[in-house]
N, C-alpha and C positions, 0 to 999 in steps of 0.2 A: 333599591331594596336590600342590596346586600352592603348597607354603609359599615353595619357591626363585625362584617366578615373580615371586608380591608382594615380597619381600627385593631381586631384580634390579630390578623397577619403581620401588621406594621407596614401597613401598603396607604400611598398617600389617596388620596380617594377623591382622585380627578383623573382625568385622560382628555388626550386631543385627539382627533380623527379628522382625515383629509380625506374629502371625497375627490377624485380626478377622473378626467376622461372628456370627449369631444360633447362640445355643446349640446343641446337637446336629451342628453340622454340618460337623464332625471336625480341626477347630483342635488340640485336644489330641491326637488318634488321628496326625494327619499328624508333628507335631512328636515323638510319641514311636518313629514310626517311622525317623525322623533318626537322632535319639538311641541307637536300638537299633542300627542299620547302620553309623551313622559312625568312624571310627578314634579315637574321643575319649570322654576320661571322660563320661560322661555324669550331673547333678545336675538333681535339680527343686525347685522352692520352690513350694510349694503352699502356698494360703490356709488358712490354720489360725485358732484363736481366740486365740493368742499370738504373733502373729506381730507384728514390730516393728523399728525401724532395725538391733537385734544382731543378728538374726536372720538381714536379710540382707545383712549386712558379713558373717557369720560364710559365707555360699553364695557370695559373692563372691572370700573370700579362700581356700577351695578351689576354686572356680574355676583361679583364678588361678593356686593352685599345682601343680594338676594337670592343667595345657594340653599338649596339646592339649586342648581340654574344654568339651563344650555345657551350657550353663545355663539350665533350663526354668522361664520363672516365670507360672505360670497365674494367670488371672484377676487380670490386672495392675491395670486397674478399680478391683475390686473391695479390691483389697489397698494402692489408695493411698488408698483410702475409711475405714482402718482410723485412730483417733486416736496409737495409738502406732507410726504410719509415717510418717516427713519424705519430702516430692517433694525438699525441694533436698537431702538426705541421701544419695535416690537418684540424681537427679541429680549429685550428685558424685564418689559410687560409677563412675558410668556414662562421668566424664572423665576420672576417674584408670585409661582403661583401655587411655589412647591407648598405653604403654610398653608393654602385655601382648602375646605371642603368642600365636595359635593360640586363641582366645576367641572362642565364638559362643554369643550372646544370644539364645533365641525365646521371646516372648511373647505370651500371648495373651489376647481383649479380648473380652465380648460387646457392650460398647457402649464403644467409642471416643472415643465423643463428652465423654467424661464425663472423660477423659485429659490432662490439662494441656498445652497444644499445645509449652510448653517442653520437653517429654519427648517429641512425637512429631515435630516439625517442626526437627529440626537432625540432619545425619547424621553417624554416627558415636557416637548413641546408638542409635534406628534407623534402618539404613540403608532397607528396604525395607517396605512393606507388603503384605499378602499378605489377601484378603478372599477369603473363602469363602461363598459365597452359598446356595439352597437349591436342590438337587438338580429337574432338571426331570423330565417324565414318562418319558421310557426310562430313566435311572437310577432312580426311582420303581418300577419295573414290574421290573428289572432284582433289584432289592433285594427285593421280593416277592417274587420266582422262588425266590429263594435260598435265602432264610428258609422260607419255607412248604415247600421241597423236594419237590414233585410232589404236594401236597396238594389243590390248586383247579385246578380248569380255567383255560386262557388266558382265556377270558372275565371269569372272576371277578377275576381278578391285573391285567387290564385296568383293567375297573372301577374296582376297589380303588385301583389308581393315578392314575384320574382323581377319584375322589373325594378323595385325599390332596395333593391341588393346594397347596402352599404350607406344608407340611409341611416339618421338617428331616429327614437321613436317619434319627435317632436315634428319630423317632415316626414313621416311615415301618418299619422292619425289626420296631418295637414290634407294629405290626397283626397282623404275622403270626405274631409270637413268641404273642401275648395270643391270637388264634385256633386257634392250635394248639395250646396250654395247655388252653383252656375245654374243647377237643372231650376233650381225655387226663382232665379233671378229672371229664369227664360219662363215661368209660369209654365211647368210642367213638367211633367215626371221623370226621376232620375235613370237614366240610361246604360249599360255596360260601359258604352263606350266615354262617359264621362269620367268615368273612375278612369280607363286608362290612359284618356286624354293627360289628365291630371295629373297621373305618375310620371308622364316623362316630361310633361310641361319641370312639374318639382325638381324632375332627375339635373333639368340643363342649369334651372335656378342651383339648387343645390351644388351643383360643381364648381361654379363660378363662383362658391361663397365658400367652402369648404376650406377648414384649416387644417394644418398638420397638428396630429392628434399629440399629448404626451409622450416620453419615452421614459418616464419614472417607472423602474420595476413594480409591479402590483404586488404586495404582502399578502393581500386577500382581494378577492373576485365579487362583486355584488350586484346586481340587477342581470344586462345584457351578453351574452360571451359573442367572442367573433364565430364562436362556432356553430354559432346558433342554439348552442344551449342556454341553460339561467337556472341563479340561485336567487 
């Protein structure tokens, strides 16, 4: 909406945005809700098993032609991890982009670190970073409520949320989906002790699968804080 502002300032009127942080904890959810809301084509490039430099020349160059127009390329990581993917291919994709209109880039990363700092540290490929960290205990407790929908006592959902300490949201809402599952599967009504069965059952799953998070400085803070707070 403000294309005539950038046009008057001499500002090119595109940006790229990186979303980062540990799996589950709503990177791809925030960005598809952009996507869904905004006045603009909206495209994803998702990691697939054929995925390769035509591939994404071929989302860039719809992109481009249908601007205004967001371009979603998940698990960016993981997809320059890929042998038949060039960084300076993408890289150059990403310069040849300074003539386009109306072009915005979100990306998202579980581990950052792994990102060729050529791609994340000059702007104008991306301009901003956005890290999403893990959900503290009132969001925790908040997401139980929800999910379980008047199934356990505040004490149990309490609990439940102190034991899921360091949880993303994505195996936090799982507790209470898998304990309300178990009680419908046994034909009969959900229980306290189902919700906390669940949280530690997740807690052992969870550790064993748990990766080392980013260590890309955050520009700006979005969804979850480790502190438990949120914007």
């Amino acid at each position: 909406s403000a294309r005539s502002t950038y046009k008057k300032m001499g500002l090119p009127y595109r940006r790229g945005f990186l979303f980062a942080g540990p799996p589950g904890g709503g990177k791809t959810t925030a960005a598809k809700i952009i996507l869904a809301n905004a006045a603009a084509k909206p495209l994803i490039l998702s990691l697939t098993g054929d995925i390769n430099d035509s591939t994404i020349k071929f989302a860039f160059n719809e992109a481009a032609r249908e601007t205004p127009s967001i371009l979603l390329i998940e698990d960016l990581d993981k997809m320059l991890e890929s042998k038949d993917v060039s960084l300076s291919f993408l890289l150059n994709l990403l310069d040849g982009l300074d003539t386009c209109e109306g072009f915005l880039i979100i990306a998202t990363s579980n581990e950052p670190e792994k990102i060729d700092q050529a791609l994340l540290h000059r702007p104008s490929r991306f301009d901003r970073v956005f890290y999403f960290g893990l959900p503290g205990i009132e969001e925790r407790q908040r997401m139980l409520t929800r999910r379980s929908q008047g199934c356990f006592s505040d004490s149990a959902v309490k609990e439940a949320a102190e034991a899921t300490n360091g949880f993303t949201m994505a195996y936090v809402q799982e507790v209470a989906i898998s304990a309300v599952l178990q009680a419908i599967h046994e034909n009969r009504e959900p229980v306290d002790n189902d919700l906390l069965a669940n949280a530690k059952k997740l807690k052992e799953q969870y550790r064993s699968s748990q990766k080392t998070s980013g260590v890309l400085p955050a520009i700006h803070h979005a969804g979850f804080q480790p502190n438990g707070g949120s914007q």
